[in-house]
N, C-alpha and C positions, 0 to 999 in steps of 0.2 A: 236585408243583406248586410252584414259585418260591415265596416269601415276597414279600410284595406292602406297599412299603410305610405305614401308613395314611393315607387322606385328610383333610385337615384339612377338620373343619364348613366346609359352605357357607353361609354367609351369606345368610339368605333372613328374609324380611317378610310375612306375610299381603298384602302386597301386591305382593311382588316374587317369589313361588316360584310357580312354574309349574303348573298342575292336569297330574297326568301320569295316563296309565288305562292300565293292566298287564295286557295281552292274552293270555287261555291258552286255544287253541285245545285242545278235550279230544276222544277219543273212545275209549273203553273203557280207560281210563287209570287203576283203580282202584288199580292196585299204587305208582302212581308220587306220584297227585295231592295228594295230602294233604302230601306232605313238600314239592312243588315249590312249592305256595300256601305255607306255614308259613313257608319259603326267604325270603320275598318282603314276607309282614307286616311294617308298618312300617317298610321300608327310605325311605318317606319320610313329611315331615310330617303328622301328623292332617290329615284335612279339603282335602287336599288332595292326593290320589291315591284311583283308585278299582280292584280286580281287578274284569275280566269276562274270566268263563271260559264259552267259544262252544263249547257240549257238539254235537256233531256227530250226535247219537243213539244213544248210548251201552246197551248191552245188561248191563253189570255193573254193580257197585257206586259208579262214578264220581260220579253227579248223590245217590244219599244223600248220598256221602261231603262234596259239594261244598255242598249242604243244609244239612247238618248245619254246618258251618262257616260257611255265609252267616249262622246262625239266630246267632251270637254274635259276628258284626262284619258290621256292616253294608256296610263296603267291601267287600265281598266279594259280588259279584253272578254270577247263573247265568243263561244266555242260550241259547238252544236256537240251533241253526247249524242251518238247515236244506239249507245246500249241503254240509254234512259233513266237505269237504277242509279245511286250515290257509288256502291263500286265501281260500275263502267267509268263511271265521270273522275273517280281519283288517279284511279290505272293510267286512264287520257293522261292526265292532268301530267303524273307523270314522265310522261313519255313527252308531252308536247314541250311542258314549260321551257324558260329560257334555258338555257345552256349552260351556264353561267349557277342557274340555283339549287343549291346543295342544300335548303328545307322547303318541305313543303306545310302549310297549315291549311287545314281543312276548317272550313265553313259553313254551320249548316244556313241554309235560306232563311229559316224558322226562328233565326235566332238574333241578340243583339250581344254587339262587344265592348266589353269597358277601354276607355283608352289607352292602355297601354299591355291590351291580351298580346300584341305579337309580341313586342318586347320581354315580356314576363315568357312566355313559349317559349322564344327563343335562347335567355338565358338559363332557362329552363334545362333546355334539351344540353347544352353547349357547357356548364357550370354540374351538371350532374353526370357526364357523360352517358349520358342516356341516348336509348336509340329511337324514343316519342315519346310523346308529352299528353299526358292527359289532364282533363279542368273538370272542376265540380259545376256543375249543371241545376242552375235555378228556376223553376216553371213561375211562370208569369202570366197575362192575361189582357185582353182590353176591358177597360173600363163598364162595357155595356155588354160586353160575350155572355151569358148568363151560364151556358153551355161550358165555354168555355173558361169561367171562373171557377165552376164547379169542376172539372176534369183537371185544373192548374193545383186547387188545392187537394184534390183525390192524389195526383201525383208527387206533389210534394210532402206525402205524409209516409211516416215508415209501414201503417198499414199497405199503401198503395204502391211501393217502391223496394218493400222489404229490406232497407237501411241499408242498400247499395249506396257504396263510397261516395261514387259522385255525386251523388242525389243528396245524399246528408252528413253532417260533421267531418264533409272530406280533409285530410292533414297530408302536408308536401310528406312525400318520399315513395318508394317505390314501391309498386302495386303489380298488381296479377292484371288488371283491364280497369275501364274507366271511359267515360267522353272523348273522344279524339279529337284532339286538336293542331299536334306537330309531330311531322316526321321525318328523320335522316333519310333526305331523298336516297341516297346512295342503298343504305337499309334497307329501305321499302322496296323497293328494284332488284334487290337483293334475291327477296325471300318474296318474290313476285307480285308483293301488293295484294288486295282485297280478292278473293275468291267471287270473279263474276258470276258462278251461279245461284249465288246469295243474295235474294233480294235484300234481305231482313237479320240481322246478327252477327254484317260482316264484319264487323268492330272487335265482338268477341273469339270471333275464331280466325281473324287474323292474330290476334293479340298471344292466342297458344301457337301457333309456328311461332311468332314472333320470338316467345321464351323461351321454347327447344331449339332455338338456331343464335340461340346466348344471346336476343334483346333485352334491354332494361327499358323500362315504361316507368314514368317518373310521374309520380301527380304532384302536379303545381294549384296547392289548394289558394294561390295568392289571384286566380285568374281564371275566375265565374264568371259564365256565361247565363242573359237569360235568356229564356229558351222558350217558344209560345208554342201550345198543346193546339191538338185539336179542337173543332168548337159543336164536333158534332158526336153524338154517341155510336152513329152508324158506321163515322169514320175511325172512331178509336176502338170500336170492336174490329175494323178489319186490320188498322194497326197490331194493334196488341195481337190478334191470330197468327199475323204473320212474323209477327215477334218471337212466338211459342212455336211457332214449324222451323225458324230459325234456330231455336235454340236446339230444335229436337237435331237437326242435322249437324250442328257444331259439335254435339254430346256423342251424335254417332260416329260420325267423319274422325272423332280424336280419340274414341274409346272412352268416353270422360260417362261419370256419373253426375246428375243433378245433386243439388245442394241441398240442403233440407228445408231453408227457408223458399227453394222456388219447387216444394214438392207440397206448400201448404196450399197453394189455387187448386192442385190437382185435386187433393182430400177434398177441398169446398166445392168442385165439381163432379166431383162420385156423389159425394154427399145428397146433394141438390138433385141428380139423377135417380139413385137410388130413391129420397123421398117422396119423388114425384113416382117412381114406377110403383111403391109399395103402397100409396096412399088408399087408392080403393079398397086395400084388403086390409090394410092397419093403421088404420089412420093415427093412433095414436103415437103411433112408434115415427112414423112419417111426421110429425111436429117435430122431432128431435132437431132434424134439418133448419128449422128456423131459426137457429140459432144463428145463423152464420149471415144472412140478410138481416136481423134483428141486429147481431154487431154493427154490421156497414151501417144501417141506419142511423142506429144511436149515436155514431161517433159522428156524422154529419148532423145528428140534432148540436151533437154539444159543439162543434166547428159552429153550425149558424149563430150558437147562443155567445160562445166566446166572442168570433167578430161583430155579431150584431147586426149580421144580414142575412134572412128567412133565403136565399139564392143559396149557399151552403149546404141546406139538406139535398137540393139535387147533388151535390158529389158524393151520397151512398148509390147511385145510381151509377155514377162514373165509376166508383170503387166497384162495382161486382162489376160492372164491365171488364173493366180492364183485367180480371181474376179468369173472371170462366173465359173469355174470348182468349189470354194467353195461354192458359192452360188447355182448351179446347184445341190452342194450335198444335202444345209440345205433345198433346197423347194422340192424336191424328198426325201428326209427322212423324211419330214413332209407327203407329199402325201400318201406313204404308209403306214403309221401310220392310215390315214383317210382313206383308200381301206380297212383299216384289221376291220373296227370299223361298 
């Protein structure tokens, strides 16, 4: 990560600093939640920021953990989500928070914050006039994940991310979509907050209301977040699926067409189809297909070779996951769209 560098104090008044409430959507989050909250403690003035963490019905250790931490700062509140998803839990968040606060900054559980993300958000949103604020997004890993070493680095390559902003060389100023991280409560209430029937994409198809109803989305490349993947392949196939059903509904719901760079999974998942259907009769023509797992390999050979750790060749594993499982979602969320018509 860059050297980033530091913010001079902002200059604020008990009368002039803004009430901000720090939004953490949780749900079985036990591994993660305790260091993402700690991240975040007094990143601004006493008294005036509140954490609500929108527990989705958590079956582990997450609501002790969150407890037990409420029980020795009182900023720190726990809120049952009874719609479960990150949507339902903002919407809440919204509606519930104090009174008094006019930003809200969203949280993911998954993730850790540098010391001074709210402040940078904040001046962020308030110094660009902007209506949220979005951050570039660093994948990261534990030490011993092997799974997930390989899936952090599959994600953080333009192979696996297709050189989305926030993922890579993000640079402040204003953007189409990005990472969420702050938003003009008043805005967001506005133009009604995340679409709860969106488990998956709500990000981006809030972010198109947002700009037809004259939002500005501001990326604050000074205020990286990192951000822990999954650690299993079964779960970042159902990720990424539901990733690709999301996008296919944001595409429909706005009239929007896909990009070119996220119409390249679909080709590698015809491809890969087709190969396998033709193979009996043509086998030869059905090699052509291996091209495209031949890449994903090789560039996990040369990832293990450059860092110097044989764990890297599994993220040609995580890279065709995350491909066919998104793309698998966006042409099956399309399909059933045309079965209901």
């Amino acid at each position: 990560m860059n050297m980033i560098a530091p913010l001079p104090a902002l200059a604020t008044t008990p009368d002039t600093t803004p009430f901000v409430s720090i939004v953490i959507p949780a749900l079985n989050e036990a591994r993660y939640i305790a260091a993402c909250i700690t991240s975040l403690i007094g990143q601004w003035p006493e008294g005036a920021y509140e954490i609500l963490v929108l527990d989705g019905g958590s079956v582990d250790a997450t609501i002790g953990i969150v407890a037990e931490l409420s029980a020795s700062n009182s900023a720190i509140v726990l809120q049952s989500n009874p719609g479960r998803i990150q949507s339902s839990a903002m919407n809440l968040a919204a509606r519930i928070a104090a009174p008094q606060a006019t930003i809200l900054i969203r949280a993911d559980a998954h993730a850790l914050y540098p010391v001074d993300f709210v402040q940078r958000c904040v001046r962020a949103l308030l110094d660009n006039g902007a209506t949220s604020v979005v951050v570039p997004m660093h994948t990261s890993a534990r030490p011993k994940g092997l799974w997930q070493q390989a899936i952090a680095a599959a994600q953080s390559s333009r192979l696996g991310n297709g050189g989305a902003a926030h993922r890579v060389g993000a640079r402040s100023g204003f953007v189409g979509h990005g990472h969420h991280a702050a938003f003009d409560r008043a805005f967001f209430c506005g133009i009604h907050g995340y679409d709860e029937t969106f488990t998956h994409n709500e990000d981006a198809e809030l972010d198109v209301r947002a700009i037809a109803a004259g939002g500005k989305i501001w990326m604050c490349a000074e205020a990286p977040v990192v951000y822990y993947p999954r650690d299993r392949l079964d779960d970042l196939a159902r990720q990424y699926f539901r990733h690709g059903a999301g996008r296919a509904r944001t595409l429909r719901k706005h009239h929007l067409s896909p990009r070119p760079r996220q119409m390249i999974p679909v080709l590698a998942l015809f491809g890969c189809t087709a190969g396998v259907a033709i193979a009996p009769f043509a086998p030869a023509m059905a090699s052509a297909v291996l091209l495209y797992p031949t890449t994903c390999l090789a560039w996990a050979l040369v990832e293990a070779l450059r860092r110097r750790d044989p764990r890297m060749i599994a993220a040609g594993a995580a890279l065709m996951t995350m491909h066919l499982a998104w793309a698998s979602g966006l042409v099956i969320g399309f399909a059933r769209k045309s079965s209901r018509q």
